[in-house]
Structure formats: structure tokens, C-alpha cells
MITORVO-189091 format. One line per 10 residues: number of its first residue (from 1); for each residue x, y, z of N, C-alpha, C. Coordinates in steps of 0.02 Angstrom, whole numbers, plus 50000, padded with zeros to 5 digits. Example, Ala and Ser with C-alpha at 12.3 -4.5 7.8 and 13.67 -1.06 7.14 Angstrom:
1 = 50660/49716/50390/50615/49775/50390/50660/49835/50390; 50642/49888/50354/50684/49947/50357/50645/50002/50394;
***
This chain:
1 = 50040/49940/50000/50000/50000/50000/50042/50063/50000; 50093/50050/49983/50151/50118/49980/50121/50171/49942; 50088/50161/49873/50071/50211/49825/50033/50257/49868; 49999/50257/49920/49967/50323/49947/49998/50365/49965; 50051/50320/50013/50116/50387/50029/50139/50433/49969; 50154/50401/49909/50163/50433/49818/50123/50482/49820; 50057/50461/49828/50001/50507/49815/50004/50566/49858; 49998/50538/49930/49988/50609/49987/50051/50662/49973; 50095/50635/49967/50170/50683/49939/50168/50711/49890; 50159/50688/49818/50137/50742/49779/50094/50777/49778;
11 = 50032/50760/49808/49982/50818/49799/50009/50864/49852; 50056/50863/49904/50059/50911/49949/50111/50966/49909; 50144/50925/49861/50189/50982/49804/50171/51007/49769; 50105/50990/49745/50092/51019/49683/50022/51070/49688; 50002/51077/49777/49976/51131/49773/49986/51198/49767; 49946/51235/49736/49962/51296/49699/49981/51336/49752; 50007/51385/49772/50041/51436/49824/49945/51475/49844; 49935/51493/49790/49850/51536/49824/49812/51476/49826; 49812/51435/49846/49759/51381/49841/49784/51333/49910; 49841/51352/49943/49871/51321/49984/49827/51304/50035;
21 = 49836/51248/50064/49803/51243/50133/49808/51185/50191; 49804/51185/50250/49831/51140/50283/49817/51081/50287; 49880/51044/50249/49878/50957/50263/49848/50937/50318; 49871/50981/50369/49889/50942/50455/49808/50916/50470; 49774/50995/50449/49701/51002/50461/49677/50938/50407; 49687/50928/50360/49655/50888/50317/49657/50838/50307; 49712/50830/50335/49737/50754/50364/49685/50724/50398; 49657/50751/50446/49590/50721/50508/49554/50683/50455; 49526/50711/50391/49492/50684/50352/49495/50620/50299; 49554/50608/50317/49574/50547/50232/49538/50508/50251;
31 = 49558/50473/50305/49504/50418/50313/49420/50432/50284; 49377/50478/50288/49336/50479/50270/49339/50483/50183; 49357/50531/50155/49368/50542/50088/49426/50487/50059; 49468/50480/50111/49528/50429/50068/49576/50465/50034; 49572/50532/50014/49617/50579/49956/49595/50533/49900; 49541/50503/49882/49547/50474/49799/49597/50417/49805; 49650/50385/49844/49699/50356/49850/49694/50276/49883; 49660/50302/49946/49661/50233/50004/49586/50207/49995; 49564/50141/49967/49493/50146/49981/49455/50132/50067; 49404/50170/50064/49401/50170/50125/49353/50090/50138;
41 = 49403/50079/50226/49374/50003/50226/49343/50002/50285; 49312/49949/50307/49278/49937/50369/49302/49882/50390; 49310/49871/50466/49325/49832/50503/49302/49820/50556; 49278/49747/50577/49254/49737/50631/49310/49744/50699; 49285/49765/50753/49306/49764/50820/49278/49682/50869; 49347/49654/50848/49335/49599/50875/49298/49595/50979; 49308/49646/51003/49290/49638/51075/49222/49647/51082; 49199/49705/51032/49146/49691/51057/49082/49704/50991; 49122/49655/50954/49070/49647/50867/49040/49709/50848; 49078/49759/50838/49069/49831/50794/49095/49835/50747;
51 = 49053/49868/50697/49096/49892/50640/49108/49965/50625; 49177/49992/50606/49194/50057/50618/49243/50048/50546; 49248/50136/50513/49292/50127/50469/49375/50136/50478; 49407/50111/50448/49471/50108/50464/49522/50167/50432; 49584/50187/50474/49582/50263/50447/49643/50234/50412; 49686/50268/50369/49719/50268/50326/49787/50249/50353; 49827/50205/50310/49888/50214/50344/49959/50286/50332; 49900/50323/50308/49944/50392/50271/49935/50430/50347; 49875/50429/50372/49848/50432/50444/49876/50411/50499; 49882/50336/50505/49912/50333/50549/49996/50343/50572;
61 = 50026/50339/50500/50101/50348/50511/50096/50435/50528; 50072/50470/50504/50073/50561/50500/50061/50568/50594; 50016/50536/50596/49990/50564/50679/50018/50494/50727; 50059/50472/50707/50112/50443/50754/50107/50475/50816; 50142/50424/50883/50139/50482/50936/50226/50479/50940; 50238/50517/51016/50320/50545/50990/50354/50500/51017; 50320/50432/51036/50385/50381/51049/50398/50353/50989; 50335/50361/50935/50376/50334/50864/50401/50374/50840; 50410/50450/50839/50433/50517/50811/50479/50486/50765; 50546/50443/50789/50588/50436/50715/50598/50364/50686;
71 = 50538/50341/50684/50518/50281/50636/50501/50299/50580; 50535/50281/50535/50521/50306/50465/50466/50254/50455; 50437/50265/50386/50369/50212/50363/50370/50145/50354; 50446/50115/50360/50476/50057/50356/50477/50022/50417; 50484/50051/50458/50517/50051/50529/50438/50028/50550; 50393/50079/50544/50310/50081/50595/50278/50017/50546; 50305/49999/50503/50262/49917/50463/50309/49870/50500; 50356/49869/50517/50400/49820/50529/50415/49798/50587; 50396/49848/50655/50394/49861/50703/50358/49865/50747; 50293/49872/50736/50218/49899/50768/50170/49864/50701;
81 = 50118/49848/50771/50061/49834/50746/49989/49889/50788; 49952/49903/50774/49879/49932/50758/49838/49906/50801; 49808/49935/50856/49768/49889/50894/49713/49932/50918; 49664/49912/50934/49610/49937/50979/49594/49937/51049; 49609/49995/51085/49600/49993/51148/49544/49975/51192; 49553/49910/51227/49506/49868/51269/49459/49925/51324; 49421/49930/51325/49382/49969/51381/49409/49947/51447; 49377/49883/51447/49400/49839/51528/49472/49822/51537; 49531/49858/51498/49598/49870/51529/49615/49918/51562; 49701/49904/51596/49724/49966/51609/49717/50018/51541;
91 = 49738/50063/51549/49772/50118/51496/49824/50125/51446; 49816/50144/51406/49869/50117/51379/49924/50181/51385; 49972/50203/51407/50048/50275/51404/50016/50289/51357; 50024/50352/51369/50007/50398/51325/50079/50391/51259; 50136/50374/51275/50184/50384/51227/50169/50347/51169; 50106/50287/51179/50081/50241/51131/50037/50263/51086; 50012/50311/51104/49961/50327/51080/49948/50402/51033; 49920/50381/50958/49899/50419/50923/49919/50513/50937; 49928/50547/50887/49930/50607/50930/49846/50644/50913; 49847/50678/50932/49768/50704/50965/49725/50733/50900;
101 = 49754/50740/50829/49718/50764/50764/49685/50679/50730; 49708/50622/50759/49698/50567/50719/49646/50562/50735; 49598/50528/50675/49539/50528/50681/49507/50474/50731; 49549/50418/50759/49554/50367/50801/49581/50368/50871; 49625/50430/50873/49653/50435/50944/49629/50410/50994; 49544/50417/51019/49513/50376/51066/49518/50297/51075; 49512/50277/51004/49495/50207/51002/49566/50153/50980; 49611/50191/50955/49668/50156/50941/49746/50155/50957; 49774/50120/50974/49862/50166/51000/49908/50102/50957; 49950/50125/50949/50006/50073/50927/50050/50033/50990;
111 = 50079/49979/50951/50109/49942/51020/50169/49910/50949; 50213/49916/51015/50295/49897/50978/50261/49798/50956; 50299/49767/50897/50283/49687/50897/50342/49662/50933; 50330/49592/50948/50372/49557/50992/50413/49543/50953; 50421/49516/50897/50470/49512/50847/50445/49573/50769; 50505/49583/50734/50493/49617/50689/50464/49573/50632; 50428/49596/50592/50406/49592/50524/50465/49594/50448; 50459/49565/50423/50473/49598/50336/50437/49617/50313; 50402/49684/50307/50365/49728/50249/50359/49696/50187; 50311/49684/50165/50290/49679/50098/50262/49717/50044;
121 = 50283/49736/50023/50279/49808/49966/50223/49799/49929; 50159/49824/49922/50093/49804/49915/50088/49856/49854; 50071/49844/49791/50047/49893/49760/50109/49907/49692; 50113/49973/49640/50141/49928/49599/50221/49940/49609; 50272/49910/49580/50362/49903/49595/50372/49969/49603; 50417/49958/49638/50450/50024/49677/50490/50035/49615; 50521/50093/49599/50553/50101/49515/50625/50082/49553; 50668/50085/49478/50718/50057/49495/50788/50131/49485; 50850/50117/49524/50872/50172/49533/50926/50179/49483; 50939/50128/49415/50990/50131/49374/50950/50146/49307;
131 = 50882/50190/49303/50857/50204/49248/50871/50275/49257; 50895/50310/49226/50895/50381/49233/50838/50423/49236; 50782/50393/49182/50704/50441/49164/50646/50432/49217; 50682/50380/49280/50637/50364/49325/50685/50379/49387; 50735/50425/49390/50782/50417/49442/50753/50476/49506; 50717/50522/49486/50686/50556/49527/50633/50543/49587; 50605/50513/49562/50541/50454/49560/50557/50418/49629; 50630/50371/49594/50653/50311/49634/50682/50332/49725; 50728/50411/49707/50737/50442/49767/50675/50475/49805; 50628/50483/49766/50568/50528/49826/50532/50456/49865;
141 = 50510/50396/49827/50487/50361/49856/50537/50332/49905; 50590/50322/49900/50660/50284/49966/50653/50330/50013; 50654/50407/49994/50642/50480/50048/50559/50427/50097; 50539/50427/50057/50452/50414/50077/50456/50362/50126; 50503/50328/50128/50493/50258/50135/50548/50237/50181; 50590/50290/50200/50663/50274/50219/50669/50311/50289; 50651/50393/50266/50664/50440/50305/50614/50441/50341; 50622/50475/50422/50556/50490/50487/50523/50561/50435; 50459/50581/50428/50432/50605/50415/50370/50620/50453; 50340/50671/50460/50290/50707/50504/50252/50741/50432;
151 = 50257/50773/50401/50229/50809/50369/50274/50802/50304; 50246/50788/50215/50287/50787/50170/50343/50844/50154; 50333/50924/50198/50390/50964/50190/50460/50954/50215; 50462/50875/50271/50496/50878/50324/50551/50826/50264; 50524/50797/50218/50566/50763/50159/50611/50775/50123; 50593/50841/50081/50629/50877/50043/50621/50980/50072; 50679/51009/50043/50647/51097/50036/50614/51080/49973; 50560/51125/49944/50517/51145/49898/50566/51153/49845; 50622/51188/49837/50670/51238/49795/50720/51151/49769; 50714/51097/49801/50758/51056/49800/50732/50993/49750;
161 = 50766/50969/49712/50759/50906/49686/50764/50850/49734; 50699/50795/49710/50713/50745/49748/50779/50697/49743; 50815/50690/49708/50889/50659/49700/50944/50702/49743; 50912/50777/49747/50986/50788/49790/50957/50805/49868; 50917/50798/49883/50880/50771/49940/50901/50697/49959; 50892/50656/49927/50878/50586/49933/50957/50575/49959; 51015/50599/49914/51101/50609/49915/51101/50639/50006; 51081/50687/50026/51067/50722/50090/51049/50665/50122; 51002/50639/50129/50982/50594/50160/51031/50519/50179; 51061/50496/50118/51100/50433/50118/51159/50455/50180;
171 = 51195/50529/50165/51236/50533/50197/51218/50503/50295; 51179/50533/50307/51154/50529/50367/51097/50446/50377; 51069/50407/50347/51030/50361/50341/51054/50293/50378; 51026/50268/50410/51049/50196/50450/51079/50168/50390; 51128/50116/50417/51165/50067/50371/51106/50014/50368; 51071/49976/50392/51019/49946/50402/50979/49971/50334; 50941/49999/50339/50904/50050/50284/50961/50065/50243; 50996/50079/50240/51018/50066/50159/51057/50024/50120; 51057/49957/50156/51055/49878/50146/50985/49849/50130; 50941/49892/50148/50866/49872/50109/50857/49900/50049;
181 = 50901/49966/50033/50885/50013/49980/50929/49968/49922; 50988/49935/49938/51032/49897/49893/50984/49819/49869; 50944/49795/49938/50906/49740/49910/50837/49742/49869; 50809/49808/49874/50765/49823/49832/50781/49831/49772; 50840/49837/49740/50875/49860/49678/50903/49802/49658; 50915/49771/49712/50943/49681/49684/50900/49624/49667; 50829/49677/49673/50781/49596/49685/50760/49617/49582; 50780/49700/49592/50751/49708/49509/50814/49678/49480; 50876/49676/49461/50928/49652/49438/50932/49569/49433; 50900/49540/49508/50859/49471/49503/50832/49446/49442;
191 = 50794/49508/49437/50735/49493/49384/50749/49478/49318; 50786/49533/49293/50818/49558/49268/50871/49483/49228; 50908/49470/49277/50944/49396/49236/50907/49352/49235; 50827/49351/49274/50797/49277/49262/50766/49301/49194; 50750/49319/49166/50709/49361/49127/50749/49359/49039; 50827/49366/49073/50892/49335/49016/50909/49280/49009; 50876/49216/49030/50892/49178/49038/50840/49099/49024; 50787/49141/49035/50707/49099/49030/50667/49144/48973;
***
């Protein structure tokens, strides 16, 4: 489901300067509207057989609370799972929990997993980074996907290309994360000789 993050990021670039207006605020809303992007779904509440709609994961990574502050989007799939807060429990820390614009804050908090996940990249191939006419592309989505983000300005400056952003970024980037950025590029090169071969 990565392509929404694609989506929520460019449209936050490509609004017009007089037409501008706040993500943060508008954010509350995807889940209902979706941005055209996420379809909106329903899910039952297993405790106590309700059905409620489910908010976006453009949503829930944005209104993170600040113990996930520098989990990039890789990190909060791989790391945390999504849960619904039991009535008849304790409480859950507040450091778990949603920050106060999410449209769920009441009803949902994140919780670290006992073991990590491998992410599965849902939606269509991530581009590849040895095509030149797609090389822009390939660095905003790794930015998207790599870097802690709060808001899409916190990615790139406006004035900046995504490649020399993305270069900014490597310098400073976990070695971890960018041993995923080399296996995402190896699984297309994979392909790539099975493809020469069959």
C-alpha cells in the first residue's frame, strides 16, 4: 500500500501557492474521503462485534505519537502493529498513543511487535534506481519510505530536487536502511537475469 504515501506527497507539492492549505488540518479527514487514494474500509472490532471505518495508513504513520517520532514508514510496518484499545483494561501510556488530530486517537494506540516483520511492498514496483528517466521518482519514494517524516515538507525543501535530497539523506541514513535500499535494487537486477535467461 506504499502508493498512497506517492500520492499524499505529491499532491502536497503540487499545490498551487493561492490555493494552499493545511495538510495537518486535512489530514483528520482521509480516512473519510481517502484523498481518491486509500479505499476506504471497514473493520470489525473483535471485542465487542462493531463495525467502524478504518483510517488510513497515510493517517496513521502522520499522527504517530512521539515515541515513534523517528520511525520512518519502514520502521512503523515492521515494528508495530495497530490495535484497539480494550475498555475493561488498564490504559494504555500515553507515549503509545495516536497524537490528538487522528481521527482514532480515542479508540486506537500502537504497540511495539514482539518480533519484527518483513514489509511487503503492496501495490505497483517500487522504480528502479539505474534508469535515469525514473531516477527522481526512485529517490522521493526511498525519501518516503526510508526517512522519519511528520509532514511531506519535512522530506525535501520545495526549491530542491528529489535526487539531491535523497544524496542528503544517504549521507546521514541507518546502514540497516540502506542495505534494504541495495536489496530492493537487487531483487530488480534478480529479475532482470531471470528474465535473460528463461
Amino acid at each position: 500500500y506504499w502508493p498512497c504515501f506517492e500520492v499524499y506527497v505529491d499532491r502536497y507539492f503540487w499545490i498551487d501557492e493561492d490555493v494552499q492549505i493545511s495538510l495537518a488540518d486535512e489530514a483528520c479527514h482521509i480516512s473519510e474521503n481517502a484523498l481518491n487514494i486509500d479505499n476506504v474500509l471497514l473493520e470489525r472490532v473483535e471485542e465487542d462485534n462493531t463495525v467502524c471505518a478504518k483510517s488510513s495508513v497515510v493517517v496513521d504513520y502522520e499522527f504517530r505519537g512521539t515515541y515513534y517520532g523517528h520511525y520512518c514508514v519502514w520502521d512503523m510496518i515492521r515494528q508495530t502493529k495497530i490495535l484497539y484499545l480494550k475498555r475493561d483494561r488498564k490504559p494504555v501510556p500515553a507515549h503509545f498513543r495516536f497524537k490528538g488530530k487522528h481521527p482514532d486517537c480515542l479508540n486506537k494506540y500502537i504497540k511495539p511487535r514482539s518480533s519484527f516483520h518483513v514489509p511487503v511492498l503492496i501495490g505497483s514496483p517500487i522504480p528502479r534506481r539505474d534508469r535515469p528517466e525514473i531516477y527522481e521518482r526512485y529517490c522521493k519514494i526511498m525519501l518516503i519510505l526510508f526517512k522519519p517524516w511528520r509532514t511531506p515538507a519535512d522530506l525535501k525543501l520545495e526549491s530542491q530536487l528529489w535526487s539531491e535530497a535523497f544524496n542528503t539523506f544517504c549521507v546521514t541514513c541507518r546502514c540497516d536502511l540502506l542495505q534494504i535500499m541495495e536489496n530492493i535494487q537487487f531483487l530488480h537486477e534478480c529479475k532482470d537475469s531471470r528474465d535473460d535467461h528463461f
